[in-house]
C-alpha positions in Angstrom: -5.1 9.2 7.0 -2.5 9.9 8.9 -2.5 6.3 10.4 -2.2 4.9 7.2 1.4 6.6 6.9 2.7 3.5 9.2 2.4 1.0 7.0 5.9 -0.5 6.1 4.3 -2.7 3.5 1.7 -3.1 1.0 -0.3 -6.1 2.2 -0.7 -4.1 5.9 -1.5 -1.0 4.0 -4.1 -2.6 1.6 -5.9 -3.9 4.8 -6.2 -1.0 6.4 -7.3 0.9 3.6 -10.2 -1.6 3.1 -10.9 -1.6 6.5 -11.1 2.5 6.7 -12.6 2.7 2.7 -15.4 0.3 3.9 -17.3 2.3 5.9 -18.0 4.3 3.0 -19.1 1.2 1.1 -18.0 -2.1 -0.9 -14.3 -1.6 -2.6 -14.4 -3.2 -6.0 -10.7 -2.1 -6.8 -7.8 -1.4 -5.0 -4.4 -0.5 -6.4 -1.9 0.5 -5.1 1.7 1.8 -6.4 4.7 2.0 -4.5 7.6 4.8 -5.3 10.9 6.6 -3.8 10.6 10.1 -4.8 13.3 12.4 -3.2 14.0 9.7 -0.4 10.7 9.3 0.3 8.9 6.4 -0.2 5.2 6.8 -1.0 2.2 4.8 -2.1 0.1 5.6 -4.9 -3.6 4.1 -4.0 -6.2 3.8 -7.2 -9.7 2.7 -5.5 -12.9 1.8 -7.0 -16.2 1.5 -4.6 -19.1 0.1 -5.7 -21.7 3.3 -6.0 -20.7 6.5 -7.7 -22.1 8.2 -4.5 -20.0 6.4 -2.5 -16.9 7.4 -3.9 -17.8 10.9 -3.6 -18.5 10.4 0.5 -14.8 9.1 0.6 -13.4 11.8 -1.5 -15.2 14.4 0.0 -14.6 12.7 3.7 -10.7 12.1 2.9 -10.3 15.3 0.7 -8.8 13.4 -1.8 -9.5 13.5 -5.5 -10.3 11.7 -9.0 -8.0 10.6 -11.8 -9.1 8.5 -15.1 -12.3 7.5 -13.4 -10.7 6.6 -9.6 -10.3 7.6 -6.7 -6.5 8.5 -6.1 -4.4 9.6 -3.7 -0.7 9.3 -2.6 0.7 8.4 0.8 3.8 9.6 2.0 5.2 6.5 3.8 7.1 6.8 7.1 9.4 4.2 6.0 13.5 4.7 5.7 14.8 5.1 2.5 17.1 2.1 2.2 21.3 3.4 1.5 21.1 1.9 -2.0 18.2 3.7 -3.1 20.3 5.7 -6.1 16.9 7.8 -8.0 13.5 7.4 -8.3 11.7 3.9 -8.7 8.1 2.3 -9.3 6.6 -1.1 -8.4 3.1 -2.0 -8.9 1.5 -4.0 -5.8 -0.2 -6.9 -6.7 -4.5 -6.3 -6.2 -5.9 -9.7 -5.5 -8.2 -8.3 -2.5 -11.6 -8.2 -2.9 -14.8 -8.4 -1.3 
C-alpha cells in the first residue's frame, strides 16, 4: 500500500484503490475521508466488496481491518501540509465510482 501514499488527491487515489481492491473482487462502495492530523494529511478509506469472502481476502492480504460493517483503513498521505493549516480538519470525498 505503500504506493497508494502518492496520491496528492482523491480522484487519483480512488482509482488506484479500485484498481488494486479489484483483484480481490467487485467494489460496491468506496469512501473515502480526507484529514490533517499533526501535519499530516491522511485518508480515511471505507470499502465495501461485493462477497463477504472477499472482503476478508483483502483484509487479510492488506492487514487492514473492519469497522461498522467495512472495510477501513487510513493512509498517511505524502502530501505537504499547506502553511495555513492552523489544527485538525475533515472533508468527506465525494463516492460516485462504481462498477
Amino acid at each position: 500500500m505503500t504506493e497508494l501514499r502518492q496520491h496528492s488527491n482523491v480522484a487519483s487515489l480512488k482509482s488506484a484503490l479500485h484498481q488494486l481492491c479489484s483483484e480481490f473482487g467487485r467494489v460496491t462502495r468506496l469512501d473515502i475521508l480526507t484529514a490533517m492530523h499533526e501535519g499530516t494529511k491522511q485518508a480515511i478509506c471505507f470499502l465495501r466488496m461485493e462477497r463477504p469472502e472477499q472482503e476478508q481476502q483483502l483484509m487479510k492480504t492488506l492487514g487492514v481491518g473492519r469497522f461498522g460493517g467495512e472495510v477501513v483503513f487510513v493512509l498517511n498521505l505524502n502530501v505537504p501540509a499547506a502553511s495555513e493549516d492552523a489544527g485538525p480538519s475533515s472533508q468527506w470525498a465525494d463516492s460516485n465510482m462504481y462498477d
